[in-house]
C-alpha positions, 0 to 999 in steps of 0.5 A: 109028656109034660112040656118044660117049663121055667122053674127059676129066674136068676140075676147075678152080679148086677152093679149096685142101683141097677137091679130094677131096670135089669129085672124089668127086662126079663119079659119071662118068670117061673111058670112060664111054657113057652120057652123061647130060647132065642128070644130069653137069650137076647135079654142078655145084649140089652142088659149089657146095652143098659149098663153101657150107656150107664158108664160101664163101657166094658159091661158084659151079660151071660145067658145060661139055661140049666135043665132038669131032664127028669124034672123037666125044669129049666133053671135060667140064668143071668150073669152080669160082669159090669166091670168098673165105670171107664174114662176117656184116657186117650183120643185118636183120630182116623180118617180125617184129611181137610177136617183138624182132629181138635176140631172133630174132638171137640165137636165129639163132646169127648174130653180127656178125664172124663166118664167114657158111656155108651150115650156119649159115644153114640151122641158124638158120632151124630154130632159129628154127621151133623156138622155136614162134614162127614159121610160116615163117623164110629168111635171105638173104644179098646173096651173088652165087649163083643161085637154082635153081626147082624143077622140070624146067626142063633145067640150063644149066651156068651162065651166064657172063658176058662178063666172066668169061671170057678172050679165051683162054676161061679163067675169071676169077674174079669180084672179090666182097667178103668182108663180107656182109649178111644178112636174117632173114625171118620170119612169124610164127605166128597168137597162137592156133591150134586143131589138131582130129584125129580118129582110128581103130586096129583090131587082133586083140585091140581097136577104138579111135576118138580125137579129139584136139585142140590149142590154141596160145596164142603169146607169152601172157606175152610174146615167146616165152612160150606156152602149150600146151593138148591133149586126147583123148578115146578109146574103146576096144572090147576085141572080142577079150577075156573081160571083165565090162566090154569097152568103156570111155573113156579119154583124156588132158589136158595144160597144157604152158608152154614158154619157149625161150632159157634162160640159153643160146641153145638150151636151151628149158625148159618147165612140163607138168601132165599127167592120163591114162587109159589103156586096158589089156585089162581094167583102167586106168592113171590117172596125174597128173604134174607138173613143170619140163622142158629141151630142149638141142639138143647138135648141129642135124642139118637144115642137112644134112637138111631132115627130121631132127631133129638131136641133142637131150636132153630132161630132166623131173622131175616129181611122179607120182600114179598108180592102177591100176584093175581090176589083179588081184586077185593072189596073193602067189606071183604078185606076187613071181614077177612083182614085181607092185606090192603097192599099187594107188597110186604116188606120188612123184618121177620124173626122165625123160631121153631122148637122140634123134639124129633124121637121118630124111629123113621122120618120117611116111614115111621111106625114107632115114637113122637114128634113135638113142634112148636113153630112161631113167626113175628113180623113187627110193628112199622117202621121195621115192617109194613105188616104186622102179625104173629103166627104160632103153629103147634104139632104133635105126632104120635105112633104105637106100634102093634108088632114089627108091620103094623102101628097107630099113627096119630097127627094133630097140628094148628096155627093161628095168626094174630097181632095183625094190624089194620093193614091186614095180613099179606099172603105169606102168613096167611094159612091154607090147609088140604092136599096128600100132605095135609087134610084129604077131605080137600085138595091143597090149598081148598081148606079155607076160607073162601070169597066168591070171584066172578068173571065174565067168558065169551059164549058163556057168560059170567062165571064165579067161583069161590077162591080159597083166600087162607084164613087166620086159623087151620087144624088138620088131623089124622089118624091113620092104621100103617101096615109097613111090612119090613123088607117089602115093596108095598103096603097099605094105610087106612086114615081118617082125617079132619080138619076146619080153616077159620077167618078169625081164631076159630078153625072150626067156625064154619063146622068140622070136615071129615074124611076116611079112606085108604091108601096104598104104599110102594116103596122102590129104591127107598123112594115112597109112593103113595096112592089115597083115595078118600070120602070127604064124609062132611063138609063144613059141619055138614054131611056130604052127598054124591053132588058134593063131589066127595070122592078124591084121589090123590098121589104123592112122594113120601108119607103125609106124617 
């Protein structure tokens, strides 16, 4: 009753140059016992995916098992049909009604000629969605691969034709042409549409309800000219916090212009006047910015990563206008110790950059892959601006998954802020850190440095506390175990975070903060709720007691990373 084993693996008629990479995708060898039928055949679709993506568009991979009853032995096969490398001889499009077919080639990136892989097909129809223009986007080739449904149908190992096979039973590679045509389908999105979101955030120190909504006006001034129109409206309830005015509306408007296809194929340019109010614990931020913006995609990530976003560089330059309402008032000892703004008005020009390498497997809920961010904003010196300052703010993301439910997630983010002059730094640079989305040692914006405000109340007498004012340093950290079964309603989290907001360069010059805790995930409708309850375990560098207050709650729409 000896069980069957793998006696032999074979790889047969594999294209020159990619032995290797075919091979390290068998993840079975001789000796094995644990024979998995399903799983050794499915090597077969990512042999053909590899070779697609390498130019072969006709590539095609076979699985054949050949048992030795009396031996119990199982001889495993792979038979590699790549066919020759395609090019693109024809393109066609379909589906398209306000939207020229020139323009949807072009932006494909597919060219007459030219090596037709399975990297370029998929890059083409992402490129295509992010136009704006389009709802859904496939281009086909009449290439002779097979088309495998998702779903739990058992895989085959390929059929054979009689053809294909030799009357010694060896394979006969297929006589398929080199020149392809390819069709580009499209649908394109609706010339309006109108987005409404309602949405809720509780935290130790704030209570916050939002409804927000967006109106797309696709190809207004003509094929691929749109015109984005947004707004939210909030109000927030500063439960936690000392203050003559506890409560108080805030929210934001946007008017965006967006143009893809600016002198180059993936450099996309766009127009956004923006006024927002912002709610801090006490005071606001009322701001108006203006300006011409780029996106250039540098390097497209999906073709291998259906989720990711790819490398991209996002610049703006704007006109800002902004106010802080209710900030201070403060001593000059205090301002110079905090290079607080001795203006309450910023006025002049701003340049904001960003460099994102986006490989996540999922934006919302991600359980596999990386995000790289490096973000920059540059106010200059007078005349131009009233303010000088530089901020650099860094991220990485990481996730390891273990199995198909459960993974690692690893966040790590800082900014600073320098060149400050000395008139200070207003409040929009200035950086404040804490909440679901952030540190959840703190509630939002309680990760900072802190100045000590007192008032005087009726009955009660003075009464101080100490204002988070927003530092010129913050890292914030996070390490979280995901438990996100697929399919399913719910799932949990356990994190440990930390974090440290400085007055000068240091974030941790007053000490390190820790907080552990666990969470619970309900995922309705693909609308994420979250729940954590956390320990603040120390505080500033020093351990925290139940007086300290160190038990937080907080609820949220959407993941912290």
């Amino acid at each position: 009753n000896r069980r069957y084993s793998i006696h032999s693996v074979h790889l047969l008629h594999e294209p020159k140059g990619h032995r290797d990479e075919l091979l390290e995708m068998i993840s079975f060898s001789a000796g094995e016992t644990e024979v998995d039928l399903e799983k050794f055949r499915y090597v077969r679709r990512a042999m053909a995916m590899h070779l697609r993506r390498a130019g072969y568009g006709h590539a095609r991979v076979y699985s054949r098992a050949f048992v030795d009853r009396d031996e119990r032995d199982i001889h495993w096969y792979y038979y590699v049909d790549a066919g020759p490398k395609t090019r693109v001889r024809y393109i066609v499009v379909d589906g398209n009604v306000r939207i020229p077919a020139e323009l949807i080639i072009e932006r494909s990136g597919l060219k007459y000629g030219e090596t037709y892989d399975w990297n370029k097909r998929f890059d083409g129809e992402f490129h295509l969605l992010d136009t704006g223009a389009f709802a859904s986007t496939f281009i086909r080739a009449d290439v002779d691969t097979k088309f495998h449904v998702p779903g739990d149908a058992p895989d085959t190992g390929g059929i054979l034709r009689e053809e294909q096979v030799d009357e010694d039973g060896n394979l006969i590679p297929r006589d398929l042409p080199e020149q392809i045509d390819v069709k580009i389908h499209v649908v394109e999105a609706p010339s309006q549409q109108l987005r409404v979101r309602a949405g809720a955030e509780f935290d130790p120190t704030r209570i916050d309800t939002a409804l927000s909504s967006r109106l797309w006006l696709r190809n207004v001034f003509g094929p691929l000219h749109h015109l984005a129109l947004e707004g939210r409206i909030g109000y927030g309830w500063l439960w936690r916090n000392t203050t003559d005015d506890p409560t108080g509306l805030y929210g934001e408007a946007l008017a965006r212009y967006v143009k893809p296809m600016v002198l180059t194929r993936l450099l996309d340019s766009r127009v956004t006047a923006r006024f927002r109010d912002e709610l801090y614990p006490g005071y606001h931020l009322r701001e108006l910015t203006a300006g011409p913006g780029l996106r250039f995609t540098i390097w497209p990530g999906r073709a291998k990563n259906f989720h990711g976003g790819g490398l991209f560089f996002d610049t703006d330059l704007f006109f800002r206008w902004g106010q802080q309402v209710g900030f201070g008032p403060f001593s000059p000892e205090t301002r110079a110790a905090l290079s607080l703004a001795d203006d309450d008005v910023a006025i002049g020009s701003e340049l904001q950059t960003s460099l994102i390498w986006d490989e996540r497997d999922n934006s919302v809920e991600a359980l596999s892959g990386h995000l790289l961010a490096l973000r920059t904003t540059f106010a200059p010196p007078e005349p131009l601006a009233t303010h000088r300052y530089l901020t650099v703010a860094p991220e990485a993301r990481g996730f390891l998954p273990v199995g198909d439910s459960f993974a690692f997630g690893l966040r790590a983010a800082a900014s600073w802020v320098m060149l400050d002059s000395e008139r200070g730094v207003p409040l929009g640079p200035r950086l404040l850190g804490g909440g679901s989305f952030g540190m959840r040692g703190y509630g939002r914006h309680h990760l900072s440095p802190t100045v000590s405000q007192c008032r005087t109340a009726p009955v009660v007498g003075p009464l101080c506390q100490s204002v988070p004012v927003g530092g010129l340093s913050l890292a914030e950290a996070s390490l979280e175990g995901r438990w996100l079964p697929p399919l399913k309603p719910y799932g949990a989290i356990v994190f440990a975070d930390a974090g440290g907001a400085g007055a000068e360069y240091n974030p941790l010059e007053e000490g390190l903060s820790v907080a552990l805790g666990l969470g619970l995930r309900l995922r309705f409708w693909y609308l994420p709720l979250a729940f954590d309850a956390s320990y603040r375990l120390v505080g500033e560098g020093a351990l925290q007691a139940p007086e300290d207050d160190p038990f937080l709650v907080f609820f949220r729409l959407g993941e912290a990373f």
